[in-house]
N, C-alpha and C positions, 0 to 999 in steps of 0.2 A: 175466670176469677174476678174480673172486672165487674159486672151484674154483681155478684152477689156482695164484693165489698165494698160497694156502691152502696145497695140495700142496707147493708150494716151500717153504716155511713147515717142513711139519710134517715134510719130512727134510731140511732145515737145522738143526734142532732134534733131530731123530734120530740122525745120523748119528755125531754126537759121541760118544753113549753105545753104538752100536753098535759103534764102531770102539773103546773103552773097553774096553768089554764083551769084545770077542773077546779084544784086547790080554792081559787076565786070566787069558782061559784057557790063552793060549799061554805066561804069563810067572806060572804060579799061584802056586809055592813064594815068588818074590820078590814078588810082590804080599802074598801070606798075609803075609810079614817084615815090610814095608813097613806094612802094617795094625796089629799088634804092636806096634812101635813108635812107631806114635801112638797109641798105646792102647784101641784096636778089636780084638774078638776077632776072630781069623784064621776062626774058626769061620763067620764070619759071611760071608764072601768069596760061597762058592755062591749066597747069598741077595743078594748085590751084582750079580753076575754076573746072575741072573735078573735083577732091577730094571732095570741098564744095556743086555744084550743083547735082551733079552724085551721091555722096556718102549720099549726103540727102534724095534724090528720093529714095536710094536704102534702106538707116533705114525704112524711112516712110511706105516702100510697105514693107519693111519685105523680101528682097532682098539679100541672098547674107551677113546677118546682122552681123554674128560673126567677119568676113574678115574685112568686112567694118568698124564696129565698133571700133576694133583695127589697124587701121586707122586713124581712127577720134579721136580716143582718144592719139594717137602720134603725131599727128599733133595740135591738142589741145594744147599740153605742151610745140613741142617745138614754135609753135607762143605765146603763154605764154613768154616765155621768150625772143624771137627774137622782139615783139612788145610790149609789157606790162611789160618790166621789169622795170623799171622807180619808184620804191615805195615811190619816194618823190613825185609823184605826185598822189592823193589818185585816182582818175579816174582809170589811169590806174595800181596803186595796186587792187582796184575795178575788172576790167577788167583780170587782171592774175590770180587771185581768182577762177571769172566767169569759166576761161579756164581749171581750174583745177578740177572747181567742172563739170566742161561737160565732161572731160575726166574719171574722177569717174566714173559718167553715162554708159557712153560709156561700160566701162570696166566690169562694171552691165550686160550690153545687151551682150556682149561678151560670159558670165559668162550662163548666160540662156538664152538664145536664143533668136527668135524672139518673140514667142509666136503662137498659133492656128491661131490668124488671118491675115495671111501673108502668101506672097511666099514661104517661105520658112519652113513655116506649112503645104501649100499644097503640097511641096516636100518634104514634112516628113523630113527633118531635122532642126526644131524649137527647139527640146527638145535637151539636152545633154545626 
């Protein structure tokens, strides 16, 4: 049972930033603005884009997962704070919450690995 709730795990936890990640590319110009405006170089977006799309692909197949993981989970916290810090407005207290409990997560999969069914169980290093 482990494997596979593992797997459910690690694209429950992917999926979010996959779906993020595309979101970006199809919406670049207003994401770039949107960036800007909370004081993040726009420049920086492609390299967003890797992390969320790239770095989802990479949970989900079990790729790579610990690196990644602690990753995702620093980056988590600090857009937690760079976008969501706002707790007069319960959304996005909501929202910093979300980023804190994905980075948990994150930090979980860090912690034990991928699991058996993954990349990086067929190159034997899943387990710690």
């Amino acid at each position: 049972m482990n494997a596979s709730l593992t797997l459910l795990g690690r694209i429950g936890l992917a999926l979010i930033f996959i779906v993020a990640g595309w979101g970006k590319i199809s919406g670049y110009e207003g994401t770039q603005q949107y960036m800007q405006a909370m004081g993040v170089p726009g420049a920086l977006l492609p390299l967003v884009i890797l992390l969320e799309l790239g770095g989802g692909l990479a949970i989900a197949t079990g790729f790579l997962t610990r690196w990644v993981a602690i990753a995702l989970a620093v980056f988590s916290v600090v857009t937690a704070f760079i976008f969501h810090g706002n707790f007069g407005d319960a959304a996005q207290a909501t929202s910093f919450w979300k980023n804190v409990a994905m980075a948990g997560g994150f930090l979980l999969l860090a912690a034990q690995g991928a699991g058996a069914w993954s990349i990086d169980g067929l190159l034997g290093r899943a387990k710690a």
